[in-house]
N, C-alpha and C positions, 0 to 999 in steps of 0.2 A: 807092736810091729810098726817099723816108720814107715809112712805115707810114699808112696812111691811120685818122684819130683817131675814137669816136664819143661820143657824150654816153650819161649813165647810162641817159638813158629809151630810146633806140635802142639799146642794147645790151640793156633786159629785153624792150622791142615782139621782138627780135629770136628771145632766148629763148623766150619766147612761141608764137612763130611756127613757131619748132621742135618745141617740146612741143605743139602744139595736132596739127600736120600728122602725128605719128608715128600711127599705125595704131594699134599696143600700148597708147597712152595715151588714146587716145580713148573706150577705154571699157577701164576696169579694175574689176576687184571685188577691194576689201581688206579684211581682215577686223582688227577691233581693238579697243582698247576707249575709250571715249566719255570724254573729261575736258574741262573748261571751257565746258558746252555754256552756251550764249546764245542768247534769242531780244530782237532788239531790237523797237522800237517799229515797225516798219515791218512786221515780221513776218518776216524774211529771219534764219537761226541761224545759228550759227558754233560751231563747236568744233573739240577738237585729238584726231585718232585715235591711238591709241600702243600699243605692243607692250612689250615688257619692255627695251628698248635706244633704241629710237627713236620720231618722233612727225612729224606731218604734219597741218597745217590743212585746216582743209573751212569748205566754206560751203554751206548748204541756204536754197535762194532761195524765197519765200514762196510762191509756186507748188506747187512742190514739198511745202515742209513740212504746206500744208492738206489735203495726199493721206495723211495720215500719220494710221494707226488708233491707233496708242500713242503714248504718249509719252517721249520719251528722255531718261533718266537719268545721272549721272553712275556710271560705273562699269560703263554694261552695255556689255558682249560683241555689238557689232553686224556686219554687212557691208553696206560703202560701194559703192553703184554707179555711176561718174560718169564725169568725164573731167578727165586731168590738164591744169593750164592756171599761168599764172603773173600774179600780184598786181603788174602793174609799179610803183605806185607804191612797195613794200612791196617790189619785189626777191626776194619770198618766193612760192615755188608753192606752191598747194593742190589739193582737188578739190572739182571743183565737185558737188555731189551731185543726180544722177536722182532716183535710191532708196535706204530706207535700211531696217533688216528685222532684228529681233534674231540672234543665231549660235542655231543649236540647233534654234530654234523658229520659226512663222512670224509675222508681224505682227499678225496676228488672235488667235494664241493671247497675245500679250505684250501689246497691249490687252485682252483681255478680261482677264488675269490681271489689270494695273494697278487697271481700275475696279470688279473685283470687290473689289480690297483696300480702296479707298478708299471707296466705298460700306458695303463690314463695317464700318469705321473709324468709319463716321457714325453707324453703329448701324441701318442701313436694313435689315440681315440677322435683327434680333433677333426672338427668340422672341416676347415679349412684346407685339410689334408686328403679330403675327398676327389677324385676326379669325376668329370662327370661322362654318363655315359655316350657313345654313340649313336643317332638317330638310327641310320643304317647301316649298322656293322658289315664292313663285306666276310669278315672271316672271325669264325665262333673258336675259342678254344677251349674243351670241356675235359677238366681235369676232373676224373673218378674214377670209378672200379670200371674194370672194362667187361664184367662180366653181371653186374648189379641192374638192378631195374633202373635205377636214378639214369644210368647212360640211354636207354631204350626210351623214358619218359620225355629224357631233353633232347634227345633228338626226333619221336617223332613227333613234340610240339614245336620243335626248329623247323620243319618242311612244313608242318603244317599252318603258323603262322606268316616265314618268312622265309619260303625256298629259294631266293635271289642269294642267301646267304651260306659259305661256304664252313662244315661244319671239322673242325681237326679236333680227337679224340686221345688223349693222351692217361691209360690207362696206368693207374699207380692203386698199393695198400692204400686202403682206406681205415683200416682199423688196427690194431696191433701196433709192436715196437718199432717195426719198420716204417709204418702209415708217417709219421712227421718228416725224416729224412727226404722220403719219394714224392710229397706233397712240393715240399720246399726246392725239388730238382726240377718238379714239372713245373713250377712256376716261374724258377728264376732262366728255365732251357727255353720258352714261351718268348721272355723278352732279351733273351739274350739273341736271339733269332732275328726277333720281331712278327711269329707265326700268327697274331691274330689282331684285331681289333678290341676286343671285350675276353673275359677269360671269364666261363663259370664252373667254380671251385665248389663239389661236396662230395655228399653222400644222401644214402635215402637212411630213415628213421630208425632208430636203436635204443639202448640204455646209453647212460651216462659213461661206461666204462667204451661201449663200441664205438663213441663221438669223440672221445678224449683225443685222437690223430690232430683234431680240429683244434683245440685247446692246447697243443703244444707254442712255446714261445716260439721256437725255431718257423713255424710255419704263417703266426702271427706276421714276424715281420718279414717274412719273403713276400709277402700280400702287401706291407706297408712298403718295399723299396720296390713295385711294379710299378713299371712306367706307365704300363696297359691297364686301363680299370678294371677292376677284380669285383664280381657278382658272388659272393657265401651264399650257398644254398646247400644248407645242411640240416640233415633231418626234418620233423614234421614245426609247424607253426611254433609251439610249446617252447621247444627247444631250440636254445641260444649258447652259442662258444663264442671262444675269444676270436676266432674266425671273424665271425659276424661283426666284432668291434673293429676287427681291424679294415676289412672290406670297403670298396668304397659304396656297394651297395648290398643289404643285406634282404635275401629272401626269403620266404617261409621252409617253401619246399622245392625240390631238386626243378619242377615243372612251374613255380613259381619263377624259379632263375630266368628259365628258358622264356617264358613268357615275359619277364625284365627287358632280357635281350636284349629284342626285336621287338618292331611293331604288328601292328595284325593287320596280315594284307587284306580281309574283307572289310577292316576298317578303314584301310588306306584305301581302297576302292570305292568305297562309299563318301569320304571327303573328296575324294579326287571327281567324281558322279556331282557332287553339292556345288563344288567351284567350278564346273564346268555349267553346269545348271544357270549360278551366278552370271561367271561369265559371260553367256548366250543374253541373259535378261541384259547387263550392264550392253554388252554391244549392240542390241534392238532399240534399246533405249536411245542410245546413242545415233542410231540411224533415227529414228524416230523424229529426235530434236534436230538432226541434220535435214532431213526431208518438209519439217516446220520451216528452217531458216532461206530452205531456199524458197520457198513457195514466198514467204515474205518478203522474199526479194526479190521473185518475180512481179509480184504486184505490185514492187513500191514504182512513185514516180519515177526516178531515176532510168526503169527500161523501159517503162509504158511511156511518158514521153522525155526523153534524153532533153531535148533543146529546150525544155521548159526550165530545165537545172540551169542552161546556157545564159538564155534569155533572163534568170533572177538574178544571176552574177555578172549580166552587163547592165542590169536597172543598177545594181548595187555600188556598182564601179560608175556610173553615172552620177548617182547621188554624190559619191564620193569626191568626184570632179566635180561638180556645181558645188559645193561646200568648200573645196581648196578654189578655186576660183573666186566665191566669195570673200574667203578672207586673203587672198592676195589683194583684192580689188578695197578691201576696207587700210590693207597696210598702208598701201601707197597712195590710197587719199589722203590717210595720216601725212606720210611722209611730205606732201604737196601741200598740205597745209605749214607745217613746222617749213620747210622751205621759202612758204609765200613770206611768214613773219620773219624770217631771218632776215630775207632778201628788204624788205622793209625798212627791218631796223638798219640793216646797211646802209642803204638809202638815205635815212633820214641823217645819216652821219656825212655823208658824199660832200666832198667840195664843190661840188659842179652846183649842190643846191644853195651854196651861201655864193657863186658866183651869179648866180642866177637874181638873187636878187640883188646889185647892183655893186659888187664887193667884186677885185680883183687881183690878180696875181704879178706879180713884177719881180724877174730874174733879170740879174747882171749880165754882162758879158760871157763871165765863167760858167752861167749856165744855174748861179746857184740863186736861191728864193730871197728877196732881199725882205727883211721883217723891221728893218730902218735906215731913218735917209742917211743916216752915218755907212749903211753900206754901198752907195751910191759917188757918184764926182761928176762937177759938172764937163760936162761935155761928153761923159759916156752914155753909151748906146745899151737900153734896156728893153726886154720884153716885157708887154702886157696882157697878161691872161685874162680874158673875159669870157663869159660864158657861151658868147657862141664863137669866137675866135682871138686871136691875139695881132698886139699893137706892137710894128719897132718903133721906140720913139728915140729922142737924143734929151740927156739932162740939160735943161736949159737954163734951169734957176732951182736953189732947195732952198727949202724956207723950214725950218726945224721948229719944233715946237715946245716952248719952255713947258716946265711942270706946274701950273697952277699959272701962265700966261698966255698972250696969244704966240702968232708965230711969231720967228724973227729969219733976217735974210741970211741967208749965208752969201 
């Protein structure tokens, strides 16, 4: 009898049918590592799981993959939970993926690692980007559950450190699918307002799944584009979210925020008590050395006797006049001496002293000095200068005097 024949597609429908009906394969969990991962446009991924020898197709159907906190990487170490099934047109079986969940770790800690990295990467962690807080906040805004201990805890450590300060309460999910949305509205309605001074952002302590609101990126950066500095106080000391990175200041617990705040008014009352304290001393002091300087100033000479001050500044002004007097009186001796030698040597040049001894002057008619009897004629009228008077006389005779003879007549 011949073989009864089937076509390729009723031979994988068959396969199929096999692998789907097996118990073992209907749900397996394999653990491997992630290569070729794709997500197309429709939103349904595909990758190939593989171990050090061998490798097997998957496909994560868009359903699925929107339930997924991380995101998956070429390279990482996951475990696949699904059901074996087979690709007929493709002849090739895969699995179809439930779940998908890093090896090691759980999904929540490999999303939050992811977007903590990528968020540091943008710079949304930096220092620099901090603002700092307010000494004295006039007005508190506290974003939490409105019905949670954390809002009872931070407000009454708010009056009871710093009752001056006005407290606005802005009650949003804290946990759940909604919790990132309503976080992200009460912070960005806060500055878009300008409702407060300081904003402190949490919740009180949970698991990792109840804090995850915190851990959303959406709520990350409505905390980094706040103009108003933002206080993260979420859950107990231990635990830390992305919150906390992005914040500009991070606190342990919801009553650690509150205590951030503000100051402590018995604190401020007791520096305020210290500098007043100071104060009193610095201004006793003060009087103190003012009540020194005048007693010293009642005792100095100047009030005890006045005209003793007087009397040293007219000896002084005396001396000063006897000293300018003396050197006036040494100048113009100087000067009466160099006078007396001038006049001297004048003197000793004067014509009056060569008329004197027995030498004389004799001017013409015209009045002018005659230095020879060639300036002279007989019969004119000359004067004679002598030293104690002068001669008219009349030229009577000249007798000229050769050079190397005696005279001769004219």
């Amino acid at each position: 009898m011949a073989e009864r024949t089937m076509t390729v597609s009723e031979l994988n429908g068959l396969v199929k049918q096999i692998l789907e009906s097996d118990e073992l394969l209907r749900r397996v969990a394999v653990t491997g590592e992630i290569s070729n991962f794709k997500r197309n446009s429709s939103g349904h991924c595909y990758f190939t799981l593989k171990d050090d020898r061998c490798a097997v197709s998957c496909t994560l159907f868009r359903s699925q993959a929107d339930r997924l906190r991380f995101r998956p990487e070429q390279g990482m170490k996951v475990i696949v939970m699904g059901r074996v099934t087979l690709y007929p047109a493709g002849g090739v079986y895969q699995i179809n993926v439930d779940s998908l969940m890093p090896e090691g770790i759980g999904d929540l800690h490999a999303a939050f690692e992811q977007l903590k990295q990528k968020l540091g990467e943008e710079g949304l962690f930096n220092a620099d980007r901090k603002k700092p807080l307010p000494r004295f906040p006039k007005t508190i805004a506290v974003i939490t559950s409105g019905t949670g201990a954390a809002v009872m805890d931070i407000s009454r450590i708010l009056r009871r450190r710093w009752p001056l300060s006005k407290v606005v309460v802005l009650p949003v999910a804290v946990q759940g699918a909604e919790a990132p949305a309503q976080i992200a509205g009460a912070l960005r309605y806060v500055n878009r307002w300008e409702l407060a001074d300081v904003i402190i952002c949490g919740r009180g302590g949970g698991s990792l799944e109840d804090l995850w609101g915190f851990n959303s990126e959406k709520v990350a950066r409505a905390i980094g584009e706040s103009r108003i500095p933002v206080i993260s106080a979420v859950g107990h000391e231990p635990d830390v979210t992305i919150a906390d990175y992005a914040a500009d200041r991070r606190a342990a617990t919801p009553s650690n925020g509150a205590e951030i705040a503000v100051p402590d008014r018995e604190e401020m009352l007791q520096q305020l008590d210290e500098l007043s304290q100071k104060l009193m001393m610095k201004l006793e002091k003060r009087i103190s050395d003012a009540e020194s300087a005048l007693h010293r100033l009642k005792a100095s000479r100047v009030l005890t006797d006045p005209l003793r001050s007087v009397e040293l500044r007219l000896q002084r002004v005396e001396r000063q006049q006897a000293l300018l007097s003396a050197a006036g009186e040494r100048i113009v001796h100087g000067q009466e001496r160099r006078l007396a030698a001038v006049a001297a040597s004048l003197e000793a040049l004067s014509p009056l002293k060569v008329l004197a001894r027995g030498y004389a002057v004799v001017r013409t008619d015209g009045g002018k000095t005659a230095s020879s009897v060639r300036q002279t004629a007989l019969g004119e009228r000359v004067t004679v200068t002598l030293s104690d008077g002068e001669l008219a006389c009349t030229v009577d005779k000249i007798m000229e005097r050769s050079r190397g003879s005696g005279a001769d007549d004219v």
